[in-house]
C-alpha positions as CSV (number, residue, x, y, z in Angstrom):
1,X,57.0,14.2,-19.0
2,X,56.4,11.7,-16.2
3,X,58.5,8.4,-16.1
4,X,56.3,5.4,-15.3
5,X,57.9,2.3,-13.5
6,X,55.6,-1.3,-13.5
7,X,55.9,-2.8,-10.1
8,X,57.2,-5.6,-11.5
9,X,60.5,-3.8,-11.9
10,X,60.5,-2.0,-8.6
11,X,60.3,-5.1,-7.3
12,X,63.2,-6.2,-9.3
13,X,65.2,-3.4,-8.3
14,X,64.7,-4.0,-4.5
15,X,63.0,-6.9,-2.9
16,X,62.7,-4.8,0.3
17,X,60.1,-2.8,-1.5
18,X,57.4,-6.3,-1.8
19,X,57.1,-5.6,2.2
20,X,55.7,-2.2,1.7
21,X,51.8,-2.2,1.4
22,X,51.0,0.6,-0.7
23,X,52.9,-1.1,-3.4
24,X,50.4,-4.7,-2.9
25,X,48.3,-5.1,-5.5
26,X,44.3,-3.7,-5.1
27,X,42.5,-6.0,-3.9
28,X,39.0,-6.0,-6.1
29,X,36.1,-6.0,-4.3
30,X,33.7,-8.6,-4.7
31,X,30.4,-6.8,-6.4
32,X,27.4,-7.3,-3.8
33,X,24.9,-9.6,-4.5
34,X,21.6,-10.4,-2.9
35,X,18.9,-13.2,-2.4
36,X,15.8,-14.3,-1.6
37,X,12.4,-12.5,-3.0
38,X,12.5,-9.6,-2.5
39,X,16.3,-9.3,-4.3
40,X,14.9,-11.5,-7.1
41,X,12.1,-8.8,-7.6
42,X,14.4,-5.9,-7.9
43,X,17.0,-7.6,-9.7
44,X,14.5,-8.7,-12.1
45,X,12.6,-5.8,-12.6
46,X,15.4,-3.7,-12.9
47,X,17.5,-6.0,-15.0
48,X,14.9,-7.2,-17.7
49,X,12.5,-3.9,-18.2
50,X,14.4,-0.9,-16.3
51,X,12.8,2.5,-17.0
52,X,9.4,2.6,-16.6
53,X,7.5,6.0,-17.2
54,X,4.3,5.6,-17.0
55,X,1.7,5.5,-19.9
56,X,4.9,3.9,-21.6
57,X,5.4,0.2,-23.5
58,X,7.7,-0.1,-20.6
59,X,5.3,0.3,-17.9
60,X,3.2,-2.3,-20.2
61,X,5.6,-4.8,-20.3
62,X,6.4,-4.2,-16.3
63,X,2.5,-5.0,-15.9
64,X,3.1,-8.1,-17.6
65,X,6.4,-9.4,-15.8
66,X,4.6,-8.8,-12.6
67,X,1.8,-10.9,-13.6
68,X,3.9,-13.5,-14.5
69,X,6.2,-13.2,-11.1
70,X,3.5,-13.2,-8.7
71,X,2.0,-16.1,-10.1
72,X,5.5,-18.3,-9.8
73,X,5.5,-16.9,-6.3
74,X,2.3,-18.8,-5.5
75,X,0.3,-15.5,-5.2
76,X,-3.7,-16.1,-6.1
77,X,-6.2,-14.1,-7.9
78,X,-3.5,-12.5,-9.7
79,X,-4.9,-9.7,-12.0
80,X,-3.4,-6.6,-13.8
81,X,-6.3,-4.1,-13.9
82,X,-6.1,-1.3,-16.6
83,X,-7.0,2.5,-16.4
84,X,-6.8,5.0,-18.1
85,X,-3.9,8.1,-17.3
86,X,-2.7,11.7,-17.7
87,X,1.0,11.1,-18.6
88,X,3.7,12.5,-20.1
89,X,6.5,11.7,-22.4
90,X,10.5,12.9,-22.4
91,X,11.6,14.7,-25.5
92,X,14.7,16.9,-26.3
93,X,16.3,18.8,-23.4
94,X,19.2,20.9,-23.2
95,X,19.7,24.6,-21.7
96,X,22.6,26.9,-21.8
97,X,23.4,30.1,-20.2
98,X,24.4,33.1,-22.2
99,X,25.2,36.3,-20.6
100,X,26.9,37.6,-18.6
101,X,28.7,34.3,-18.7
102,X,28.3,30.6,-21.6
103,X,28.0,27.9,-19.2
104,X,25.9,25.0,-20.4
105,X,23.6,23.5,-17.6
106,X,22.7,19.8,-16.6
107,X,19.1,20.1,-17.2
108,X,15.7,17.7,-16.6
109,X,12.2,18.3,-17.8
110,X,9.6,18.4,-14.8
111,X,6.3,15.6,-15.5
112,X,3.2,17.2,-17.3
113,X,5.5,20.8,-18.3
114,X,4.6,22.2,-21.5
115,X,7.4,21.9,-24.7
116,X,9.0,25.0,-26.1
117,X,9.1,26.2,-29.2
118,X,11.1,23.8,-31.5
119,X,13.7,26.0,-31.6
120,X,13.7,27.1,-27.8
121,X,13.2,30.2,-25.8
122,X,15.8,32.4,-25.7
123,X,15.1,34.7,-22.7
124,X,16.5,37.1,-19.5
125,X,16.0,34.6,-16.9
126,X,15.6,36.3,-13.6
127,X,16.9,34.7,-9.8
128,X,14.6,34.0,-6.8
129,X,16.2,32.7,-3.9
130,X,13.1,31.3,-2.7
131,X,9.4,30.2,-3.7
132,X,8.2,32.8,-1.4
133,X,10.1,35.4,-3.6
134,X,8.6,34.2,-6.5
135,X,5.2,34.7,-5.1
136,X,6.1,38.3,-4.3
137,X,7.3,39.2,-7.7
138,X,4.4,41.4,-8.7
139,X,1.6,39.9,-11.6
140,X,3.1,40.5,-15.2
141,X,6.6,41.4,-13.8
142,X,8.0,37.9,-15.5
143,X,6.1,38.1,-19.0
144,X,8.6,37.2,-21.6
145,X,10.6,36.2,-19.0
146,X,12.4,32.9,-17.5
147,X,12.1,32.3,-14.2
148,X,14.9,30.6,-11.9
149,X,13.7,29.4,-8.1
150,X,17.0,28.4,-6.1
151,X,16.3,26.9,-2.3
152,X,18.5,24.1,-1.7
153,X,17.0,21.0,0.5
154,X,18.6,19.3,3.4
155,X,18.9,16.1,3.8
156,X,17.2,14.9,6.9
157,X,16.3,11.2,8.4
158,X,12.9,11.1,8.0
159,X,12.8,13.1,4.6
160,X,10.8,15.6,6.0
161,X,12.8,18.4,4.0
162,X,10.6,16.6,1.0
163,X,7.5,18.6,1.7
164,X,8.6,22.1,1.9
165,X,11.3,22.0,-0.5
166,X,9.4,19.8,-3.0
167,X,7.3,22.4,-3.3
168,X,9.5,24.8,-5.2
169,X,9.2,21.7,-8.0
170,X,5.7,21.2,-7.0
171,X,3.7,24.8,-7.1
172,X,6.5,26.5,-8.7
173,X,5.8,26.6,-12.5
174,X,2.1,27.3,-12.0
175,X,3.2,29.9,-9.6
176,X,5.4,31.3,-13.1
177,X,3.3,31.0,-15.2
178,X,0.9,33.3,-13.1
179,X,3.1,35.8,-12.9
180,X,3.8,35.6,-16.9
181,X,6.8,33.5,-17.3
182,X,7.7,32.2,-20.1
183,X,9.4,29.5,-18.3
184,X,10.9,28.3,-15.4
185,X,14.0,26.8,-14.0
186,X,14.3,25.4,-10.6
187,X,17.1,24.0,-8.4
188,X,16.4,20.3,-8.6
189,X,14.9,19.0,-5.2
190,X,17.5,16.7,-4.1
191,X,20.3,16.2,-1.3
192,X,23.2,15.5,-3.9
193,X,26.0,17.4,-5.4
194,X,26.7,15.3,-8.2
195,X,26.1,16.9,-11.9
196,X,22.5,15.0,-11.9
197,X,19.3,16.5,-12.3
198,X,16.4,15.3,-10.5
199,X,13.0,15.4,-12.3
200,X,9.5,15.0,-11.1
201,X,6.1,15.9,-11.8
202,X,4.7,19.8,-11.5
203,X,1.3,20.4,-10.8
204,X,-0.7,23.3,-12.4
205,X,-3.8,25.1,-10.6
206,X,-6.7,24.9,-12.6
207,X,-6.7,26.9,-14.8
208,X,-3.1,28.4,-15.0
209,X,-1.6,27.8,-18.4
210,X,1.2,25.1,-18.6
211,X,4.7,26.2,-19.6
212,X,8.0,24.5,-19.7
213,X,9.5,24.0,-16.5
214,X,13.1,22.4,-15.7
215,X,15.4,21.3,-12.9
216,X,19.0,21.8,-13.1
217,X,21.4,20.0,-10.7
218,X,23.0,21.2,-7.7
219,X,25.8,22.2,-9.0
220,X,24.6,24.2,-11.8
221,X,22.2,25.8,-9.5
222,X,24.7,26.5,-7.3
223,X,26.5,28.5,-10.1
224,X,23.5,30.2,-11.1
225,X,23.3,31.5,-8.0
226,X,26.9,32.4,-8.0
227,X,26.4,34.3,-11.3
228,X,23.1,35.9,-9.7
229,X,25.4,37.7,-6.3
230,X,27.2,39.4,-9.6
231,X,24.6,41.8,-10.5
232,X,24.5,41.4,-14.0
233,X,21.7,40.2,-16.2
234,X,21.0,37.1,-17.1
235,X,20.2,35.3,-20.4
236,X,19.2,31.7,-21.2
237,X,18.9,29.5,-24.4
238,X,16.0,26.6,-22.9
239,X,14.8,23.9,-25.0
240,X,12.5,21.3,-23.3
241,X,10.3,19.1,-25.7
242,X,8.6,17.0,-23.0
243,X,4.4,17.1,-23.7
244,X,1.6,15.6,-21.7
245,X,0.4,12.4,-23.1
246,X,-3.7,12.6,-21.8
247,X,-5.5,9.1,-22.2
248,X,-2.2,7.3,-21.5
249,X,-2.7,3.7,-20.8
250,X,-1.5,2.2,-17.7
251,X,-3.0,-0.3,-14.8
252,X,-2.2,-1.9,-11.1
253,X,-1.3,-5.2,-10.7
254,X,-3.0,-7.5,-7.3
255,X,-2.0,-10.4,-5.8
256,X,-3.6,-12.3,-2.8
257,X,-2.1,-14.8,-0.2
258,X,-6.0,-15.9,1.2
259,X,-5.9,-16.1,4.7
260,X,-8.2,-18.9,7.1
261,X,-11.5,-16.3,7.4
262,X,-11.4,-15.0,3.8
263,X,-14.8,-13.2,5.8
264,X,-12.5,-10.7,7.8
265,X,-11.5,-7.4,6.1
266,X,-8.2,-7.5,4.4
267,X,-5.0,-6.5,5.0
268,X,-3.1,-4.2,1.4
269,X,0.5,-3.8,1.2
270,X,1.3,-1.5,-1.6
271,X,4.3,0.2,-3.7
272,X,4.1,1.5,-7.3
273,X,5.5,-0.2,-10.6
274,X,6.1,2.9,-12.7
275,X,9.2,5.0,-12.5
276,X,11.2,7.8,-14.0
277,X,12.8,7.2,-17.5
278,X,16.3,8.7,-16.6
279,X,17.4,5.3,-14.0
280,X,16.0,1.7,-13.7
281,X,14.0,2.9,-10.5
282,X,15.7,0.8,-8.1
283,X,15.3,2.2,-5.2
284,X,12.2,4.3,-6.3
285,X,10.4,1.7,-6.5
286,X,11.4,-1.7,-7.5
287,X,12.8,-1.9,-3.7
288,X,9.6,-1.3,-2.5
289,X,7.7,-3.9,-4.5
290,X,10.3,-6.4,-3.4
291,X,9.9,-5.2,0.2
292,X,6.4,-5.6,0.4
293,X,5.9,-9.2,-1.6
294,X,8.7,-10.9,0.2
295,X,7.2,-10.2,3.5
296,X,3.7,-10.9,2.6
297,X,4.9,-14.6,1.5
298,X,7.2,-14.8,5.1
299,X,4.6,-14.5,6.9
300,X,2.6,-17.2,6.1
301,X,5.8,-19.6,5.1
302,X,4.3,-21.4,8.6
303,X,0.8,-20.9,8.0
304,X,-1.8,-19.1,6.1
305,X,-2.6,-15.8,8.4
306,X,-6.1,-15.4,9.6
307,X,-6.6,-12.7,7.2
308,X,-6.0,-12.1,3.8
309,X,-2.8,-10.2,2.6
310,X,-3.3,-8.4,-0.7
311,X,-0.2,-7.0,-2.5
312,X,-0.9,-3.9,-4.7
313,X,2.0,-2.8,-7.6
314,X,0.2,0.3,-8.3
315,X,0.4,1.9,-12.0
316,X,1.4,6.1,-12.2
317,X,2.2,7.0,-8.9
318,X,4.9,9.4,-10.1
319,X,2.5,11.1,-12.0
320,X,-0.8,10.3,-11.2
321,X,-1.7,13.5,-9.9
322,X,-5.1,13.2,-11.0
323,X,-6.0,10.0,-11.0
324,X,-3.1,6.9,-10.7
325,X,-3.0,3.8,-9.2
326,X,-4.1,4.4,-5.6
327,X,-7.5,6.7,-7.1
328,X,-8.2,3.2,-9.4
329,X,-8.0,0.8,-6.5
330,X,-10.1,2.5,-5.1
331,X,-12.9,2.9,-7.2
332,X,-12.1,-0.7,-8.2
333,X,-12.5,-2.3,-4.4
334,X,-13.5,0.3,-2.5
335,X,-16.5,-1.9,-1.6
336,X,-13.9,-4.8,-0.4
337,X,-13.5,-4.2,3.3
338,X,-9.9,-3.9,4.3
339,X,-8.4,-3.3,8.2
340,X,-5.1,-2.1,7.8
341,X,-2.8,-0.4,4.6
342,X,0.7,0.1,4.2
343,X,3.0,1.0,1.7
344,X,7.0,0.9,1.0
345,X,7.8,3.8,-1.4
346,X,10.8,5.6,0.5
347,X,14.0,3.4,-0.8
348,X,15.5,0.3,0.5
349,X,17.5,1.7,3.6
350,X,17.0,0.0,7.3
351,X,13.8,0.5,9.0
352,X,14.5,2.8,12.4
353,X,11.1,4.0,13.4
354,X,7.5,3.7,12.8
355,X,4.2,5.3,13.2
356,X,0.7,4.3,13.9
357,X,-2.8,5.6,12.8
358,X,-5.1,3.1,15.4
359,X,-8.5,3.6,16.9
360,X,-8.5,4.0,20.5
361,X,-10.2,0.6,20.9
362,X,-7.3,-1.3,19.6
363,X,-4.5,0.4,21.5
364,X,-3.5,-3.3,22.9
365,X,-2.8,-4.0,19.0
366,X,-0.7,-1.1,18.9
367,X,1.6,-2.7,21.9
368,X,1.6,-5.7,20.2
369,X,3.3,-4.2,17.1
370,X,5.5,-2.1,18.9
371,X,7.0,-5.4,20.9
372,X,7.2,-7.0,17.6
373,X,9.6,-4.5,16.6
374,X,11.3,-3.7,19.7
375,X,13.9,-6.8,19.5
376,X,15.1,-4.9,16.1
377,X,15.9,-1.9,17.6
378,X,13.0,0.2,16.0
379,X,11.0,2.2,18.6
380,X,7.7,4.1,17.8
381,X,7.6,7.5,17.0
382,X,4.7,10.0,17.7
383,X,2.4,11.6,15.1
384,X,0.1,9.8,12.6
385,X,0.6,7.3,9.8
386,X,0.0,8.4,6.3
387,X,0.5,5.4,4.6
388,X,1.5,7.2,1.2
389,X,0.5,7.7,-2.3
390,X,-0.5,4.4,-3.6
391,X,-2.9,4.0,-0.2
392,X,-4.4,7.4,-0.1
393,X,-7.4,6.4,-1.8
394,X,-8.4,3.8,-0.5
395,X,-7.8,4.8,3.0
396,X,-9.8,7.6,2.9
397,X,-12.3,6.4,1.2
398,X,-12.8,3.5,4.0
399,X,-10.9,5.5,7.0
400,X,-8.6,2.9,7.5
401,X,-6.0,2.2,10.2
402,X,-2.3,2.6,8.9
403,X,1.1,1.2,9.9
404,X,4.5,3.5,8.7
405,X,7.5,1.8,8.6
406,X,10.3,4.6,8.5
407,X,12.9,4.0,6.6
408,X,16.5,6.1,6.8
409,X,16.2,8.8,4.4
410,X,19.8,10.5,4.8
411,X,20.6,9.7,1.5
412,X,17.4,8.8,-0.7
413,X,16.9,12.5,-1.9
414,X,20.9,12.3,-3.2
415,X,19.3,9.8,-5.4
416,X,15.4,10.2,-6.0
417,X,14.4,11.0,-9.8
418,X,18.0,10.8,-11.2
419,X,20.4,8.8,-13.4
420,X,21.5,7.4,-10.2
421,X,18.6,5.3,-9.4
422,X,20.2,2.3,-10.4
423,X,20.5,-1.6,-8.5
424,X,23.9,-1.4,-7.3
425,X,22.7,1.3,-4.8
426,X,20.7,-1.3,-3.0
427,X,22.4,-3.2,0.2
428,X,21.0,-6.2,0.2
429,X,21.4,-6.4,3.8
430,X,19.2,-3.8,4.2
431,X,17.1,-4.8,1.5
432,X,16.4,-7.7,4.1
433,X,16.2,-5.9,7.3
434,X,13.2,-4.0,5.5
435,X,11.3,-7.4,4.8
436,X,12.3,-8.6,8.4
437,X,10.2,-5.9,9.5
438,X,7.8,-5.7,7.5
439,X,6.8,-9.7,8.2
440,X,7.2,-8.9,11.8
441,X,4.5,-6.5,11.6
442,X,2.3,-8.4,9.2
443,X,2.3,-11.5,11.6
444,X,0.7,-9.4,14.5
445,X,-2.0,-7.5,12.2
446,X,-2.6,-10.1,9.8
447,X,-3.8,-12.5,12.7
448,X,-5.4,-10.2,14.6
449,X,-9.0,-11.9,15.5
450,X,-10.7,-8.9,16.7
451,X,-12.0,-5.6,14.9
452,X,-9.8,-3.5,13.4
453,X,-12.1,-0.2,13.6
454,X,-12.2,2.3,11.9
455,X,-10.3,5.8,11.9
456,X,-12.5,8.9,11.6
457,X,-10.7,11.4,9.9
458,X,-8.2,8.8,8.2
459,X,-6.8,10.0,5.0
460,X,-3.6,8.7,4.2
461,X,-1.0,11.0,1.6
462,X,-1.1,11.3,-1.5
């Protein structure tokens, strides 16, 4: 057995030893703590409703809370505007390996998967190292079968890795269930090698019957994979109870800070309310809500702007592949004329680079955000704006100009969609740096006299 000796005694037994600083006590760091709005917002959101999946009570009650908090803020014509949802709801979830080896796996339903059977599927599951290998597997070839799509993402600055690797989560199951899966088991898309899955909605082609469709974590996809290089044949014992949840109720929330020519199109600053039911969606995307308020009501603390700065908390991004928030706006206020959209939906690291979707004719606006930024150390990057998800409607629908404010994505995919999204991975600091930005930017375009044209071909992300 191991002797244990207090340091109380080993000082005792030689004084000499108090001079040593391994032996000083640990110092207990201070937990961090933020201010201002746009801390208050994701504090408070995060604090007092947590979760919020969308179609869920929570969601309604986050409606609710933002009402109430945008109206303390000073905000006007503060509305929540319902719609109507596809959704989905969480149920049981557990999976297990059982030949060649017993391992049990950390597993996550994917959004809008079908449920098992009560009592599971009990299946040879069969390795693909990629999606393109799944779409090789010939038609049939997987009936009865479950199948398992590895392809591990990278993390990368600008989360480009996203796309192409999202897509495994993405197309995969309908891609399955083509080829006569039973079900299917991905590698979660995420940067992270903690024992976390990430979840996330799939999408179906029309058409394509939906089946059950999982991500494991990293490391249990790693040891699949391990298993895989063995040879032998592989068996799995899957149980997912998740179920869509059609005619789910859920709604956007608006906010205006008028500015001195209500006359001149408007300026929208979006992020979304709803969030994944495994975290408190702090960073995905209570951070952006806080982001984008904050800096609406900074830049007119010396002054109304000369245009009017709406602030959208859309309902169902996460899942609203067929209608959400930004597809309600716009068939809300897509006769409204707005200039300029921009939303904050990628985490609350520092801003390092931005993008710009500008007609020609206002190229000298351009310049003028680009020196607003410059004295932060954020320099312009080439390619187009996209705005995002919870702008995509309505900036196709009125070809809008778009402003991207990149945010450091190195480590938003270790923590996207998973028990991890929680407050105290938030820097307040950079909380802060992001509304900096954000009311640099909005004091050039929200006071900008002349036209804001129009951008043929303009159709944001969704």
């Amino acid at each position: 057995m191991q002797r244990r000796f207090s340091r109380a005694a080993l000082l005792a037994a030689s004084p000499l030893l108090a001079a040593v600083p391994f032996l000083a006590a640990p110092a207990q760091a201070a937990p961090t703590e933020g201010s201002g709005v746009a801390w208050e917002i994701v504090e408070g959101l995060t604090t007092e409703i947590g979760a919020r999946l969308a179609g869920s009570p929570e969601e309604g009650q986050a409606r609710l809370w933002a009402e109430a908090k945008l109206n303390a803020l000073g905000f006007q014509n503060v509305k929540i505007e319902p719609f109507k949802t596809l959704a989905w709801k969480r149920g049981e979830e557990r999976a297990k390996l059982t030949a060649p080896y017993t391992q049990t796996l950390a597993i996550a339903a994917l959004g809008l998967s079908a449920p098992t059977p009560a009592k599971g599927i009990q299946a040879e599951m069969v390795y693909f190292p990629t999606l393109d290998a799944l779409k090789a597997a010939p038609e049939g070839s997987l009936k009865g079968k479950v199948a398992f799509v590895d392809h591990a993402m990278r993390a990368a600055q600008d989360g480009s890795g996203y796309g192409p690797y999202g897509d495994v989560r993405r197309r995969g199951p309908s891609i399955a269930s083509q080829k006569g899966a039973a079900a299917i088991v991905i590698r979660s898309a995420g940067t992270d090698s903690h024992r976390n899955p990430h979840t996330g909605v799939t999408v179906f082609a029309k058409d394509v019957a939906a089946i059950p469709a999982g991500a494991v974590s990293n490391p249990d996809a790693d040891l699949i994979a391990r298993i895989a290089k063995r040879g032998k044949p592989m068996k799995i014992d899957l149980t997912l109870l998740g179920k869509p949840f059609p005619d789910a109720p859920s709604g956007n929330v608006i906010a205006d800070l008028p500015g001195r020519d209500p006359s001149l199109p408007k300026i929208v600053l979006a992020c979304h309310l709803d969030s994944w039911d495994l975290a408190t969606g702090a960073i995905d995307d209570a951070s952006g809500c806080g982001i984008v308020t904050a800096a609406a009501l900074a830049a007119q603390k010396d002054g109304k702007t000369l245009r009017t700065i709406r602030v959208l908390w859309a309902g169902n991004e996460e899942m609203g592949v067929t209608g959400g928030g930004s597809k309600a706006y716009a068939e809300m206020h897509g006769n409204e004329p707005h200039a300029v959209a921009m939303e904050s939906d990628f985490g609350a690291d520092k801003v390092w680079q931005f993008r710009l979707t500008l007609a020609e004719s206002n190229k000298a606006l351009g310049e003028k955000i680009k020196a607003a930024l410059w004295p932060m150390g954020i320099v312009h990057h080439d390619g187009a704006a996209t705005g995002g998800a919870d702008v995509s409607g309505i900036i196709a629908r009125q070809e809008l100009a778009v402003v991207d404010l990149g945010q450091d994505g190195m480590h938003y995919f270790d923590l996207h969609h998973t028990p991890d999204d929680t407050l105290d991975k938030v820097d307040p600091a950079a909380l802060q740096q992001n509304v900096d930005a954000w009311t640099a930017v909005l004091k050039v375009i929200a006071n900008e006299p002349g036209e804001i044209a129009r951008v043929p071909g303009s159709k944001g992300e969704g």
